[in-house]
N, C-alpha and C positions, 0 to 999 in steps of 0.2 A: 504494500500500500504506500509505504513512504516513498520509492519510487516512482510510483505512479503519479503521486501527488507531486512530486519535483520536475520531472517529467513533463506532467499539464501543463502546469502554472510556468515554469522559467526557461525549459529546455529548450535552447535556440535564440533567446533573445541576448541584444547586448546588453549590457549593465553597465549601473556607475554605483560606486559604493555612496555610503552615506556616513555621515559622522554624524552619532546620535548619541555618544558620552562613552565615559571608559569600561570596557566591557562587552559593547556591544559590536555584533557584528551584524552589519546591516546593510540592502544593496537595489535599487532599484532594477527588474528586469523587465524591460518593456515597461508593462502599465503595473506591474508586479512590486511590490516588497517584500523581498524576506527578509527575515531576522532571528537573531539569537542571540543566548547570553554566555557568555564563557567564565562568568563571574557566579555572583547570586541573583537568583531569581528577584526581578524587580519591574517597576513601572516604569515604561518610555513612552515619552512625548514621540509620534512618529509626524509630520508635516506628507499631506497627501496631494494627489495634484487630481485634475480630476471632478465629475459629479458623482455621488452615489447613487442608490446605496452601497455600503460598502460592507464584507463580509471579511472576518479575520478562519484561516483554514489551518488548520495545526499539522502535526506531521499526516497522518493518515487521512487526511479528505473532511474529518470531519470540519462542519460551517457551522458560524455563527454569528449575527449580526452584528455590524461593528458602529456602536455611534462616533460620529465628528462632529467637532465643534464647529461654528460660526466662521473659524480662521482656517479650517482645515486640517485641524489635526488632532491626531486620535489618540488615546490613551492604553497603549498593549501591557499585559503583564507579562515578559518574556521570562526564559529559562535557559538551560540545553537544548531543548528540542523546537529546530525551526516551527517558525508562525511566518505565513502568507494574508498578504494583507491586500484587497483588490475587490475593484467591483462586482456587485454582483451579475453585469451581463456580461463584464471578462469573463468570470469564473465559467456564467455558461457556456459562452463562447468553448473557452480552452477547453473547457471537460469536453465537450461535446465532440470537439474535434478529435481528440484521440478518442474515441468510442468507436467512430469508424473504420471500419479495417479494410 
């Protein structure tokens, strides 16, 4: 699953990292952020570009609504384990795409 979920969401796109404080490792792909913590599990401000809505996807697929604020940017609790952060008609888009074989 974590593959698949890596796969969808960023496989193929370019990227540019982001500086989002010490610890974190974090990188825009495409319309895509991922992110994670190499530190301790904590809260990051992430700055999104973009309309929603917006959905944060953990390692394995699982979704779930992601609010933003007024300035665009959103509040993740990150860890070790990639978080994917992207709208929810990216997401469709991308899943969808690889479903066809």
């Amino acid at each position: 699953a974590a593959y698949y979920t890596a796969g969808a969401l960023i496989d193929g796109f370019d990227y540019t990292r982001l500086e989002l404080g010490p610890d974190i490792q974090a990188a825009r792909f495409g319309t895509t952020v991922m992110l994670w913590s190499t530190g301790e599990t904590r809260e990051v401000s992430v700055p999104l570009q973009g309309d929603g809505p917006w959905v944060v996807v953990d390692v394995v697929g699982r979704t779930r609504n992601l609010p933003v604020d007024k300035t665009g940017n959103a509040t993740v609790t990150v860890d070790g384990s990639p978080r994917y952060l992207l709208t929810r008609p990216d997401y469709e888009r991308l899943t969808a795409r690889n479903l066809v074989q």
